[in-house]
Short mmCIF file of the C-alpha atoms (twelve columns), coordinates in Angstrom:
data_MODEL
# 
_entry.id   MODEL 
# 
loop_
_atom_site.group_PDB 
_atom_site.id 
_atom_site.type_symbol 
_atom_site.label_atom_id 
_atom_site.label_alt_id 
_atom_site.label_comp_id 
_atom_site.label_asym_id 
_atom_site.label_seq_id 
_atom_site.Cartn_x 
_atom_site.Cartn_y 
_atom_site.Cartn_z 
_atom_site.pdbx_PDB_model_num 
ATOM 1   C CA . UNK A 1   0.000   0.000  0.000   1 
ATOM 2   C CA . UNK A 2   2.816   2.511  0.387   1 
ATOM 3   C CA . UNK A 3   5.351   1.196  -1.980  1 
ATOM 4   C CA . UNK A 4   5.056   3.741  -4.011  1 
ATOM 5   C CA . UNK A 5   5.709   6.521  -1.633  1 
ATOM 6   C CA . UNK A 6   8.703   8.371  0.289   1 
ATOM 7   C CA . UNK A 7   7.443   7.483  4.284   1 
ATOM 8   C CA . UNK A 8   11.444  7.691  5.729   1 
ATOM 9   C CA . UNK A 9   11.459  7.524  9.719   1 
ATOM 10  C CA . UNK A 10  13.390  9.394  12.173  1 
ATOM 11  C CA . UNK A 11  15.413  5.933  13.056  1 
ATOM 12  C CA . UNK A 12  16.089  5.352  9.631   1 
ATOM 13  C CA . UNK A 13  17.274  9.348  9.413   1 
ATOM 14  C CA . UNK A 14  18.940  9.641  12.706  1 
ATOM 15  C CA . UNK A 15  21.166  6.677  11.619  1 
ATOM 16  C CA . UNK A 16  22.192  9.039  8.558   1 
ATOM 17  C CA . UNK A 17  23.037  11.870 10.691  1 
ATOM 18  C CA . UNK A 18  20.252  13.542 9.241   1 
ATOM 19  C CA . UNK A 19  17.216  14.817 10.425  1 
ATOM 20  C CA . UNK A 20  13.439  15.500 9.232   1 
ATOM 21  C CA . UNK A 21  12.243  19.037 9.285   1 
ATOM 22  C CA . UNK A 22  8.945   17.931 10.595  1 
ATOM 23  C CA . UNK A 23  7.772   14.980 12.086  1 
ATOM 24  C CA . UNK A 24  4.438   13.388 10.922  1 
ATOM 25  C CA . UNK A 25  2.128   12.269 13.772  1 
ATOM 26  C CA . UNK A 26  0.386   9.478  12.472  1 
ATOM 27  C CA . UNK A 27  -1.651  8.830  15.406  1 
ATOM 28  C CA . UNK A 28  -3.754  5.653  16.298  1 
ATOM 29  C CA . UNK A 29  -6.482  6.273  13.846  1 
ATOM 30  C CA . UNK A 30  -4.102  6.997  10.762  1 
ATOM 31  C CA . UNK A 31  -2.251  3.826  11.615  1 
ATOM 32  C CA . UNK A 32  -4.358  1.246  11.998  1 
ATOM 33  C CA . UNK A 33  -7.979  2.441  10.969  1 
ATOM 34  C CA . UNK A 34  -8.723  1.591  7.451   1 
ATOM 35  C CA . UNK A 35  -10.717 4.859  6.141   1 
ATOM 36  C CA . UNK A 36  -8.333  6.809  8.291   1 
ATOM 37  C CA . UNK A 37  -4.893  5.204  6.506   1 
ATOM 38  C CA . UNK A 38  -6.409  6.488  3.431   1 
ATOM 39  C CA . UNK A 39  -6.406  10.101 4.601   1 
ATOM 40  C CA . UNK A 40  -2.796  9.164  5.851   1 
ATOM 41  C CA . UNK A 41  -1.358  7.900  2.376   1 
ATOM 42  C CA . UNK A 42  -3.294  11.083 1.013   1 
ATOM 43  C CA . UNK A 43  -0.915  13.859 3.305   1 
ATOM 44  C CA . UNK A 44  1.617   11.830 2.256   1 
ATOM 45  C CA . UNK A 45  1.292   12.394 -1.725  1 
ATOM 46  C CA . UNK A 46  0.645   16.081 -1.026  1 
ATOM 47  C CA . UNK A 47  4.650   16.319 1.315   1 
ATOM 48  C CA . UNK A 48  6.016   13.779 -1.650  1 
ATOM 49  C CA . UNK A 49  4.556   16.140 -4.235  1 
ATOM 50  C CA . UNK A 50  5.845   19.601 -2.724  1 
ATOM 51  C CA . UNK A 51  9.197   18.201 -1.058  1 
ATOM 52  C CA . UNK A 52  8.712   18.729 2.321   1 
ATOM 53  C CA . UNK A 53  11.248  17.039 4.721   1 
ATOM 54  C CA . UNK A 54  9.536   15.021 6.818   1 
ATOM 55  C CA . UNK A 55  9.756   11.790 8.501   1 
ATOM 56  C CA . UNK A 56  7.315   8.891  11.150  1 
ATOM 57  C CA . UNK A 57  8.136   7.327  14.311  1 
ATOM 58  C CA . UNK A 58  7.005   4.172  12.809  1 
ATOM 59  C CA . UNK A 59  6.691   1.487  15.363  1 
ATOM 60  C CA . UNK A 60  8.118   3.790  18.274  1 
ATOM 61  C CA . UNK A 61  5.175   5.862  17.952  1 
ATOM 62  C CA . UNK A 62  2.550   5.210  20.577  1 
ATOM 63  C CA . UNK A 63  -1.420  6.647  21.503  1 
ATOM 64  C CA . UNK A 64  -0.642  10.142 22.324  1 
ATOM 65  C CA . UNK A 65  -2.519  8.971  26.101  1 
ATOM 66  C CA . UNK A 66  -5.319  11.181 24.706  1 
ATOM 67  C CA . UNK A 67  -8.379  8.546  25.257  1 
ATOM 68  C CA . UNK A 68  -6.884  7.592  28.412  1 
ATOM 69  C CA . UNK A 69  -6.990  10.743 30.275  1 
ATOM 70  C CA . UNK A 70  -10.760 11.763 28.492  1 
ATOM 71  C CA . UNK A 71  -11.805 8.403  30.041  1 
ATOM 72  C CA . UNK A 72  -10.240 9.459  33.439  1 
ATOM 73  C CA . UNK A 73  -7.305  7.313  33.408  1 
ATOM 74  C CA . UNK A 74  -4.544  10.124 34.099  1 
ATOM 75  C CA . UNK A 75  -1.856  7.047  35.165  1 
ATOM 76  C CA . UNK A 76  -2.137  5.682  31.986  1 
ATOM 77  C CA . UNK A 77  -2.447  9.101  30.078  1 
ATOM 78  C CA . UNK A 78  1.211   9.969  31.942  1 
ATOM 79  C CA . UNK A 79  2.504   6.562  31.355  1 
ATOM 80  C CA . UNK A 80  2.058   7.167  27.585  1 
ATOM 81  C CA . UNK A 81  2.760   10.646 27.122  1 
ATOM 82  C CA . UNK A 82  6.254   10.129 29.273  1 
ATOM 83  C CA . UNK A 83  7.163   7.707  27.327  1 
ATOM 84  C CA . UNK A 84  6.199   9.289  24.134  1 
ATOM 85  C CA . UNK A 85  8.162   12.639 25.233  1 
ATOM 86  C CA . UNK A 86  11.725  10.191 26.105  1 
ATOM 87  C CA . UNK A 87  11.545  9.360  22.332  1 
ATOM 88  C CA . UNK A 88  10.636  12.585 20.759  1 
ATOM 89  C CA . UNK A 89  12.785  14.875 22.848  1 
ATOM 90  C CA . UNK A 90  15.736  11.812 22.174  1 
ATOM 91  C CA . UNK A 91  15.037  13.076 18.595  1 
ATOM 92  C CA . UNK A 92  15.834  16.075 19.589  1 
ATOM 93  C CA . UNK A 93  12.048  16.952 17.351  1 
ATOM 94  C CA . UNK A 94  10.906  20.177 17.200  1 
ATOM 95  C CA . UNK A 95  8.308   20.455 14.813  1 
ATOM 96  C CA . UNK A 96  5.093   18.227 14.138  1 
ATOM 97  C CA . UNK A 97  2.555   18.290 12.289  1 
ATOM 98  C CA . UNK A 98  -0.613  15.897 12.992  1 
ATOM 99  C CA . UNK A 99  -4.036  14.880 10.998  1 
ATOM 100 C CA . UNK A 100 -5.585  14.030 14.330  1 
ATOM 101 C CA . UNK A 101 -7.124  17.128 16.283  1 
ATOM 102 C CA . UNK A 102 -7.012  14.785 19.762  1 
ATOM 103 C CA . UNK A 103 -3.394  14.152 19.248  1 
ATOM 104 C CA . UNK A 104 -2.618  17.725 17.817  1 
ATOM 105 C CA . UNK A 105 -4.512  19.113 21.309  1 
ATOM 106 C CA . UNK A 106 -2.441  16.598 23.427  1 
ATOM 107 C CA . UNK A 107 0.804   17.309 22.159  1 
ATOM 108 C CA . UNK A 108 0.318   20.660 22.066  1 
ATOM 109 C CA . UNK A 109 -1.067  21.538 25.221  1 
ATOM 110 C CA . UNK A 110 -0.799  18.552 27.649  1 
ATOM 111 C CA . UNK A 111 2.500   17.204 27.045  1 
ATOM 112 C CA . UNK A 112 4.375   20.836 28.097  1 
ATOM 113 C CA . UNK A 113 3.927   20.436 31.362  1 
ATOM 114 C CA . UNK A 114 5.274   16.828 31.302  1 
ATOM 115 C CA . UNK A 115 8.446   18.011 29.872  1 
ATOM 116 C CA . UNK A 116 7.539   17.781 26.093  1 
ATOM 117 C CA . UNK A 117 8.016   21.491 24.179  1 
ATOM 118 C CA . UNK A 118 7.202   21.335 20.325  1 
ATOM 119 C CA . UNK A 119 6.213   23.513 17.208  1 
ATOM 120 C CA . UNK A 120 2.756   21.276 16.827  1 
ATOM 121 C CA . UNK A 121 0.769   22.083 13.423  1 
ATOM 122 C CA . UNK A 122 -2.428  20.219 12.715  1 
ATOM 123 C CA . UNK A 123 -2.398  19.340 9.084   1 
ATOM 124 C CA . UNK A 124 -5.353  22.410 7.612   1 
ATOM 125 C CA . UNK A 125 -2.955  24.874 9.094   1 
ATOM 126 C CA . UNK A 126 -0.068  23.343 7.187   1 
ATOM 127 C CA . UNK A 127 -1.677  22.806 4.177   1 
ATOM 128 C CA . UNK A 128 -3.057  26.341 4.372   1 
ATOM 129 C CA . UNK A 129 0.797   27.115 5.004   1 
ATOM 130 C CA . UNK A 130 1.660   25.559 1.852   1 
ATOM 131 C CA . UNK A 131 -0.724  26.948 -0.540  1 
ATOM 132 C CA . UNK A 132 0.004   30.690 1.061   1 
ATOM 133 C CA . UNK A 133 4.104   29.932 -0.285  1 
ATOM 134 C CA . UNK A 134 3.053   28.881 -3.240  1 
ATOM 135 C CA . UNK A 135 4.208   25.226 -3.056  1 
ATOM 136 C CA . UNK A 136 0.288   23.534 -3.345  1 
ATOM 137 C CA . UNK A 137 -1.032  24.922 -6.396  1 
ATOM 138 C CA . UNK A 138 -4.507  24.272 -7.713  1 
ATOM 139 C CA . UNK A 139 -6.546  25.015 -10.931 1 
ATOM 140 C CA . UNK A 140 -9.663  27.685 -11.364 1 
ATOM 141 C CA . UNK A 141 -12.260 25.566 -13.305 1 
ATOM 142 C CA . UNK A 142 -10.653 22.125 -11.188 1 
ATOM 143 C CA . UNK A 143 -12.442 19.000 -10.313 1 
ATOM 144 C CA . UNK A 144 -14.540 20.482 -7.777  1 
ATOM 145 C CA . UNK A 145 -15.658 23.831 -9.347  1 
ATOM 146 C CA . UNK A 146 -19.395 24.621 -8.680  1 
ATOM 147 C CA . UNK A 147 -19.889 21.481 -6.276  1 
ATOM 148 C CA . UNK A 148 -20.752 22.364 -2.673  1 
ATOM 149 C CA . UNK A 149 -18.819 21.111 0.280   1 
ATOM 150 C CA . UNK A 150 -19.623 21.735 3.930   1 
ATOM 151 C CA . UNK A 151 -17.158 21.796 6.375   1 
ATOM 152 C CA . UNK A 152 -17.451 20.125 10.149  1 
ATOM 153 C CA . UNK A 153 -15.831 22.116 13.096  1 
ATOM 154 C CA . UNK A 154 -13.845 18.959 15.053  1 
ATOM 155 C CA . UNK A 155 -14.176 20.237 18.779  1 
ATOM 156 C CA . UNK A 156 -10.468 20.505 19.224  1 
ATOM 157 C CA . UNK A 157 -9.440  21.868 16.088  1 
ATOM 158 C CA . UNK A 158 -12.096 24.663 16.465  1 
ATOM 159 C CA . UNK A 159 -13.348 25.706 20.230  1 
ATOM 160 C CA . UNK A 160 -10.727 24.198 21.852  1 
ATOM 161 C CA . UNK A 161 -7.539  26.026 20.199  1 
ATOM 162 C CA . UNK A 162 -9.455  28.354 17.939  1 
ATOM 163 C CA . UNK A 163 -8.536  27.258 14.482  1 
ATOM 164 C CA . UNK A 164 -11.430 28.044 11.989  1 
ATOM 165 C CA . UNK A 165 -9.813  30.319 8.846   1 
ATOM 166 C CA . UNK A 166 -7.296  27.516 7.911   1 
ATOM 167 C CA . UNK A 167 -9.179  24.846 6.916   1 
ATOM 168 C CA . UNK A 168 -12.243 27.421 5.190   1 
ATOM 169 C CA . UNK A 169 -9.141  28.912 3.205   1 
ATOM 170 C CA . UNK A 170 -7.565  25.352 2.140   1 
ATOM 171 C CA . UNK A 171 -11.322 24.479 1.124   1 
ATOM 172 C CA . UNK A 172 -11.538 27.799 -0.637  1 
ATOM 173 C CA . UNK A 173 -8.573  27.323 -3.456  1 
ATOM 174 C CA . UNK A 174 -10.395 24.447 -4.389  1 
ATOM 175 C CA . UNK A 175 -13.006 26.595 -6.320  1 
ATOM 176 C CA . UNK A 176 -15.839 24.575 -4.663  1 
ATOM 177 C CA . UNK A 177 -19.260 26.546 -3.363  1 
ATOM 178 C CA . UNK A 178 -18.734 26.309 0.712   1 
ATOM 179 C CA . UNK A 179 -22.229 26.161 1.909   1 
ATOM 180 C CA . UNK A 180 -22.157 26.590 6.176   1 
ATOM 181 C CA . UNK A 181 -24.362 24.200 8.388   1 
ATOM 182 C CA . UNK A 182 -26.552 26.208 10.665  1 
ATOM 183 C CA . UNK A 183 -24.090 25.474 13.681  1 
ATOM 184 C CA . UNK A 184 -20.346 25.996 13.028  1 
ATOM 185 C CA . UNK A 185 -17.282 27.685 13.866  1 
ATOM 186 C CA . UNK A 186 -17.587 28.748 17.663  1 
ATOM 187 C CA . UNK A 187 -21.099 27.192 17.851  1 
ATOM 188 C CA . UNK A 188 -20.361 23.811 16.050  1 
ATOM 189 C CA . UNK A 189 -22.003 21.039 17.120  1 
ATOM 190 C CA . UNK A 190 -19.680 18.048 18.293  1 
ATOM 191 C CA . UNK A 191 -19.954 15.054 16.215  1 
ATOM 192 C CA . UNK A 192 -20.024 13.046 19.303  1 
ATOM 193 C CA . UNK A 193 -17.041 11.147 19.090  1 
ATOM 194 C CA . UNK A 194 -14.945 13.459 21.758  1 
ATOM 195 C CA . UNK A 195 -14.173 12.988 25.353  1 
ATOM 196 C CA . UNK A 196 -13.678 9.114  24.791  1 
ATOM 197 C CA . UNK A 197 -16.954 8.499  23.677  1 
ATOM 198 C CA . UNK A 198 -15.487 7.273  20.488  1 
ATOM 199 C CA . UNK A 199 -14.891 3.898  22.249  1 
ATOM 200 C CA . UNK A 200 -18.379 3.270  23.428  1 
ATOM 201 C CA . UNK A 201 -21.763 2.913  22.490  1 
ATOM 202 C CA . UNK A 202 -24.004 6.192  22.708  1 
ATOM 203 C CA . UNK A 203 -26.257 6.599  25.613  1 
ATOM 204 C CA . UNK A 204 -30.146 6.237  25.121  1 
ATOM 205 C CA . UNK A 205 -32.190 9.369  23.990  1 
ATOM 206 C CA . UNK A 206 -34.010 10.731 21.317  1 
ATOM 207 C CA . UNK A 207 -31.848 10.899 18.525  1 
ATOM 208 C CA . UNK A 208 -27.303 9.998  18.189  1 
ATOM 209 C CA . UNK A 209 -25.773 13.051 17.897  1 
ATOM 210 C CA . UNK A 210 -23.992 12.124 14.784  1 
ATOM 211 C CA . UNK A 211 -27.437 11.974 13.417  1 
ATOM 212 C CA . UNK A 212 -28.123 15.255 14.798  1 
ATOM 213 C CA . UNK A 213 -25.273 16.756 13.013  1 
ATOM 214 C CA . UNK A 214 -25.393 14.434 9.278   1 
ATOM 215 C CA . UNK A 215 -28.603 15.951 8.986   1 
ATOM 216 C CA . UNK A 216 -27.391 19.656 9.492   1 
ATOM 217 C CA . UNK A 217 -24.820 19.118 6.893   1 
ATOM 218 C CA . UNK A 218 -27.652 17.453 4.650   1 
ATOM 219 C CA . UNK A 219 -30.005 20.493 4.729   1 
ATOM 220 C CA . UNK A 220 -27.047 22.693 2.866   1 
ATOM 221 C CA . UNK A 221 -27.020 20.829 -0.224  1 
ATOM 222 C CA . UNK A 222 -23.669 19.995 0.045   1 
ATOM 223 C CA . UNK A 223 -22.538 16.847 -2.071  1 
ATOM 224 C CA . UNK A 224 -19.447 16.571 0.510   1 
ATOM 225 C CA . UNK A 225 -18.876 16.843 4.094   1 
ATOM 226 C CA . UNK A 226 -15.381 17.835 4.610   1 
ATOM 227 C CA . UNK A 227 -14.151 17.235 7.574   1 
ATOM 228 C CA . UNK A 228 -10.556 17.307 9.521   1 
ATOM 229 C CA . UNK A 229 -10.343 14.825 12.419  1 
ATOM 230 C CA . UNK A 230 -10.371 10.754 12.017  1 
ATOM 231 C CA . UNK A 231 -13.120 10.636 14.781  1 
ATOM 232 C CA . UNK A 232 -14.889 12.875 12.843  1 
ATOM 233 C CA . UNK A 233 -14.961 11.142 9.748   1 
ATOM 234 C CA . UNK A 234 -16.059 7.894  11.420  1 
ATOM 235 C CA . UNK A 235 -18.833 9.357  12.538  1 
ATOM 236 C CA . UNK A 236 -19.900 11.836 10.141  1 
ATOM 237 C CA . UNK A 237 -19.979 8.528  7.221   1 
ATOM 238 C CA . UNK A 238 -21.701 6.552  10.359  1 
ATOM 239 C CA . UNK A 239 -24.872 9.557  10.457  1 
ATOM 240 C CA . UNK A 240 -24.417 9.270  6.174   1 
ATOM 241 C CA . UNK A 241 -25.178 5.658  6.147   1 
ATOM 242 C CA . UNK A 242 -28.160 5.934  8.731   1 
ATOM 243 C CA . UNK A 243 -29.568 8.346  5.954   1 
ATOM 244 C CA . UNK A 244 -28.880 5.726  3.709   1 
ATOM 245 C CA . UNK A 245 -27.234 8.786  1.701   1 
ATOM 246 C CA . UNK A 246 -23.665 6.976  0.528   1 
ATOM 247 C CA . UNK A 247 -24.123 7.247  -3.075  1 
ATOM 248 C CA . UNK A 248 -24.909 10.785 -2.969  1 
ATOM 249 C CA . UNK A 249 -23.114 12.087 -0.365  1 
ATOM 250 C CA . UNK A 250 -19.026 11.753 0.843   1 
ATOM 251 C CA . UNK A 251 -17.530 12.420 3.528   1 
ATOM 252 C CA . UNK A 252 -13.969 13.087 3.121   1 
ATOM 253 C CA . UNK A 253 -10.992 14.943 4.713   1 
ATOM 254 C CA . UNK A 254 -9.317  18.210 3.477   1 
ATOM 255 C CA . UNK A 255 -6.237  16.176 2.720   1 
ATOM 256 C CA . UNK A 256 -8.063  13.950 0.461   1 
ATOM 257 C CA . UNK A 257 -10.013 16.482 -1.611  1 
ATOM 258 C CA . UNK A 258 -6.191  18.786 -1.518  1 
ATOM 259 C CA . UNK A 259 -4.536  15.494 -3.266  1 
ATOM 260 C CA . UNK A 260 -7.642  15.439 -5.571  1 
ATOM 261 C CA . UNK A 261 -7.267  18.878 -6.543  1 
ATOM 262 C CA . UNK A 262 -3.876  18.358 -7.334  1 
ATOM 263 C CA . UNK A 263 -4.676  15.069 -9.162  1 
ATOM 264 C CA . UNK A 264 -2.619  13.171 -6.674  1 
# 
């Protein structure tokens, strides 16, 4: 499956003498999920295509601790996150950039004050980045011009560190019509995967809150849901399918319509 693609790690660099300008975060998700390992090869084709210098932990990356601590285990969430911080400060990394919201917000702003000081850039911002210098360059008139896409605020991408221009602007250079659901930005609607809840089964009530949301994004007339978060995209295609709306309507993540645009 990646054969065909430039995934060097920071072992494989280190032993060099060399070392990556940023480090990719897979996360848990990317890794082993299938729908999420195709968002993964997808940010990969886009650093391939422009050059960037980047490198994986590979198999001495472990769960950020993130689930752990949301579930109230904060031994385990220390356990993980120490152990995580030994091998990325023994890297001497300073930069990384993540696809996952829960592991950008982790590394970010939890692992400081266990020791662990890093440059962390979730991937919209990045790609944003890239397409501001001029290095991700995509065609008026391209493969998405006059479709609608609506875009999902992830919790921790959005109220909980304030990042909402950088993924509108990435969606924006791809010419498409960006229709708004009637809750977003600072009043988005979780897609009910935070907090842990990923891991378990909803509680009884009316209506799943993934449900809730699927049919917000449904009432734009938007052909795709973009969204920005692994949990998120689980969800969101879970609320798709109850509408029995798969044909019609994807669910996809910036970096996969970004590669698209670029014909990736």
């Amino acid at each position: 499956m990646t054969e065909n693609f430039k995934i060097p790690t920071v072992a494989d660099l280190s032993a060099q003498g060399k070392a990556p300008e940023v480090l990719f975060w897979v996360g848990c998700a990317g890794s082993f999920d299938d729908r999420a390992k195709r968002v993964t090869l997808a940010f990969v084709k886009i650093l391939n295509a422009v050059g960037v210098n980047f490198a994986v932990l590979g198999t001495e990356e472990a769960c950020t601790g993130d689930p752990a601590r949301r579930a109230g285990n904060e031994f385990l969430f220390q356990m993980q996150a120490i152990s995580n911080i030994q091998v990325l400060n023994g890297y001497h990394v300073k930069k990384i950039v993540t696809v996952c919201p829960h592991c950008f917000n982790t590394l970010k702003n939890e692992y400081p004050e266990l020791g662990g000081n890093y440059e962390v850039i979730h991937h919209t911002t990045f790609l944003q980045q890239l397409i501001n210098d001029g290095k991700i360059k995509l065609k008026e008139g391209g493969v998405f011009k006059g479709k609608k896409i609506t875009y999902h605020d992830s919790c921790y991408i959005g109220r909980a560190n304030n990042i909402y221009e950088a993924p509108r602007e990435v969606l924006a250079s791809l010419d498409a019509d960006l229709v708004e659901m009637k809750r977003c930005r600072t009043t988005g609607l979780c897609c009910g995967a935070g907090g842990a809840q990923m891991f378990k089964e909803p509680e009884h009530g009316k209506k799943d809150i993934n449900v809730e949301r699927t049919e917000e994004a449904l009432a734009t007339g938007a052909t795709t849901i973009a969204v920005a978060c692994p949990f998120c995209m689980t969800m969101m295609s879970d609320g798709v399918k109850n509408k029995e709306k798969e044909e019609e309507i994807k669910v996809k993540d910036i970096a996969e319509l970004i590669a698209e645009g670029q014909g990736l």
